[in-house]
N, C-alpha and C positions, 0 to 999 in steps of 0.2 A: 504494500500500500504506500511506504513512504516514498520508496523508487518513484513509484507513478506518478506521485504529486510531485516529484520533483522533477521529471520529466516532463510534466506538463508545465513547470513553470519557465524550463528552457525552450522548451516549446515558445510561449507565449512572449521571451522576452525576444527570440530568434523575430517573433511575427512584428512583434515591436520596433524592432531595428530594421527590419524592410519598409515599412510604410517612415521610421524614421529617415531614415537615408533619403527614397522617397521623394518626402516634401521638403524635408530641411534642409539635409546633406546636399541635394540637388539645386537648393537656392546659393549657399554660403558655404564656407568651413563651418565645422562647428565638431569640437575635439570629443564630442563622445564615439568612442567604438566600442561595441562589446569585445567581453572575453568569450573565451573559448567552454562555456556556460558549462558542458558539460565535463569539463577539466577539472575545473574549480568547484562542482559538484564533488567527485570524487576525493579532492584536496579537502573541502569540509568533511565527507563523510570518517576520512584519516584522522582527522583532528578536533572533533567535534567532540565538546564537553559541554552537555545536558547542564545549564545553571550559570553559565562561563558566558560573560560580555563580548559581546563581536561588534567590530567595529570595521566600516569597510569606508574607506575612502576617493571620494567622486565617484558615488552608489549609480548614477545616471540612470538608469529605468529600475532599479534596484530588485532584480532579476538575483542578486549575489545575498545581498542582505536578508532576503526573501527567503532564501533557501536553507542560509543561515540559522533565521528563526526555527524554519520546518524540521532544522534535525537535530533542536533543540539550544542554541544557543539564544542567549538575552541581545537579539539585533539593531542597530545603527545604522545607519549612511548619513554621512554627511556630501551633499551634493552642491556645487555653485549654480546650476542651472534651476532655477524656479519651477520650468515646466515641466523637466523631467523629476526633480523632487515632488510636484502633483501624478505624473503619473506613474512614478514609484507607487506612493499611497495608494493609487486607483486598481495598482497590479496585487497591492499587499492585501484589499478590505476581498479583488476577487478569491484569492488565494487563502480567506481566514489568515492571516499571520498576521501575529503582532510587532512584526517589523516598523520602527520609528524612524521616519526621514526627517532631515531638517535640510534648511536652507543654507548654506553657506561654504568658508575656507576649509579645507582639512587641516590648515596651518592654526596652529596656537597663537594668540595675538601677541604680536613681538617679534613672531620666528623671522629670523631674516638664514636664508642658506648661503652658507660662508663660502663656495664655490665661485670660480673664477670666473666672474664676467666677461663677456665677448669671446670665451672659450668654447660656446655651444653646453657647456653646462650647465646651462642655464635651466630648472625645471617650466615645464608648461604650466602655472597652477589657478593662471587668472587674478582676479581681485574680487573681495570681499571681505565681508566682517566673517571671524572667525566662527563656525560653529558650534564649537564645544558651548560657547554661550548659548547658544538656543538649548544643548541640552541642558543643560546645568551638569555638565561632567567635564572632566580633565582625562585628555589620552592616558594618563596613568588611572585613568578606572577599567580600562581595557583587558584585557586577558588573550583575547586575539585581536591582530589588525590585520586588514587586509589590502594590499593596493597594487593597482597595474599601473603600474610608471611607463613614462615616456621614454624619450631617451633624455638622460641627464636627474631623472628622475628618482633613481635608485639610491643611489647616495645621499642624496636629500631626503630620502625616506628613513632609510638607516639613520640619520643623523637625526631626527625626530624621533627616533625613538628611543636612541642614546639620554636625547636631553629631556622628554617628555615622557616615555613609555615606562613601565612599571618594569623593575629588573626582570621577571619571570614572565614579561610577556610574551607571547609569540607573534611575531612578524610573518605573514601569508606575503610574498612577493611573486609575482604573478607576469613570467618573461615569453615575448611573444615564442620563443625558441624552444626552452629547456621545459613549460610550464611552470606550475606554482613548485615553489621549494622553502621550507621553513626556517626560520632562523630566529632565535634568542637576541632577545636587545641586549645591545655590546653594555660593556657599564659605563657610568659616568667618569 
């Protein structure tokens, strides 16, 4: 049974990201792509603790976080896009999950990444006000984080969770190549 629902919600965000492309991708850029849905399935199923915080970052149709809830973690996305934080929720109420989206940065406010300008290291992250405000939580309430970086993105991610993430958290990094691979935030 849980297989199924979660095959239907890769389902569902697959249908999502073709009418996305579509009409948006088709007008503009616009940096949401999905993962590899049913990759990152498997990667939760691996690591999935019933009670345990998930936190997924730039949720975009939140397809990830969704699934998270479903196979029992306490779910997150924090998304910069407005509409796709609406239609997270709208995938989350069809799907029964109590997956919680907010609007905003995945960046803690302050965070500047110490990476070398004009080097291309630059991460892709946008602008806004930080999310953790809308939850009322701090990345160190996390237990897992999840994120599919850009390029340049990686290291910036690891370095958020050196400065932000809880020593025993676990980092889901999610590489178009190798897939998701886990990794323990380094210490401070």
């Amino acid at each position: 049974m849980l297989g199924a629902r979660l095959d239907a919600v890769c389902a569902a965000g697959w249908e999502f990201f073709e009418r996305f492309d579509d009409t948006v991708r088709a007008q503009h850029f616009h940096p949401f792509i999905p993962a590899e849905y049913e990759i990152v399935r498997d990667a939760l199923l691996e690591h999935r603790a019933p009670g345990q915080t998930f936190l997924e970052w730039g949720s975009g149709s939140g397809v990830i976080t969704i699934m998270a809830d479903l196979v029992g973690f306490d779910a997150y996305g924090i998304e910069l896009d407005s509409v796709l934080v609406q239609s997270a929720r709208t995938l989350a109420k069809r799907f029964d999950s109590r997956a919680t989206f907010v609007c905003g940065s995945f960046l803690p406010t302050g965070y500047r990444w110490p990476g070398m300008p004009g080097t291309g290291d630059e991460p892709f992250t946008g602008d806004g006000p930080s999310g953790y405000l809308q939850l009322g939580r701090a990345l160190a309430d996390f237990d897992v984080v999840y994120g599919y970086p850009w390029n340049g993105e990686a290291p910036m991610m690891r370095d958020l969770m050196a400065k932000f993430g809880r020593r025993d958290a676990l980092l889901l990094l999610n590489d178009t190549i190798e897939g998701v691979h886990a990794e323990r935030r380094a210490s401070r």
